[in-house]
N, C-alpha and C positions, 0 to 999 in steps of 0.2 A: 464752364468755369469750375475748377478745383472749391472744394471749400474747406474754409481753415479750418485748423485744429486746434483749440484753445484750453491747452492743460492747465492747472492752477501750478502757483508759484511755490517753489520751494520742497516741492516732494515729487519721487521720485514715479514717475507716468510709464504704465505700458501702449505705446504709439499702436501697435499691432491693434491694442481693445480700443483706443482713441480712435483711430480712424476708420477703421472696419477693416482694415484688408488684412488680408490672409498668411496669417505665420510664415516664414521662412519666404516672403515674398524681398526681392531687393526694392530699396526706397532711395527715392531724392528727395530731403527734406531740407525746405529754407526758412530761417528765420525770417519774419516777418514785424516782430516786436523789436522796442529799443531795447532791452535787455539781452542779457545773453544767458545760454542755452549747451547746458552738457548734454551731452549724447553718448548711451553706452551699450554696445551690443553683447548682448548674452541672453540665456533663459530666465533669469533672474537680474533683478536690481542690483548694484553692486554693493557690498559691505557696509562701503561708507562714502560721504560725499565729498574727503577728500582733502579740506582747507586749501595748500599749497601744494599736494603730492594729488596731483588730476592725472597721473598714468593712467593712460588708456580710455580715456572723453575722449570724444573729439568736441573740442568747444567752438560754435557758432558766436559770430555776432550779428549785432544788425543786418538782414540783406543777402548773408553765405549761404550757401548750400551746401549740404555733405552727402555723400552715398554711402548707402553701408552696402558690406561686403555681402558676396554672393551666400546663399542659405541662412542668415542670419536669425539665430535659434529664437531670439527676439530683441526687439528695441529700445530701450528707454530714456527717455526725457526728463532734465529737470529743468527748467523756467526759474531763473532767481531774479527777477526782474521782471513785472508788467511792463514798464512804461506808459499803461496808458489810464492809468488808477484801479482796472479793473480785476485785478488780483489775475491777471490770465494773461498766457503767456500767445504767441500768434504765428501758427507753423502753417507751410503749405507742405503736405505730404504727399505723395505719386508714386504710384511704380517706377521703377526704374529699370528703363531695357536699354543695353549699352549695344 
């Protein structure tokens, strides 16, 4: 069994240091939690979190899964939503081989 990843809410997470696996590795990441869940690939977090202009998240909801793209310099996560009171958000992370 995968075990989750439970970033806190509202700031922005590196998945790579969250979960252990290895930089530039490709990932299938599903949400798990009722909240939803921006996802954004680069080496760095992005600028800003966006309000209404989320160019370039790919945002999850409940249940979805997203793959990120091949060498992906790094991952990051925001959680604006526990759902389940405990300020944490609730990903299953994997390698992803297509």
């Amino acid at each position: 069994m995968i075990p989750d990843v439970k970033p806190p809410v509202g700031s922005w997470q590196n998945l790579y240091t969250l979960s252990g696996i290895a930089v530039g590795t490709r990932l299938l990441i599903q949400n798990k939690s009722a909240g939803g869940v921006l996802v954004w690939e680069g080496a760095a977090p992005p600028p800003e979190i966006g309000g209404d202009d989320r160019h370039g998240y790919s945002i999850m909801g409940n249940g979805e899964p997203v793959k990120t793209g091949a060498n992906p310099p790094g991952v990051w996560v925001m959680c604006w939503s526990g759902g389940d009171f405990s300020g944490l958000g609730r990903l299953c992370v994997q390698e992803y081989v297509p």
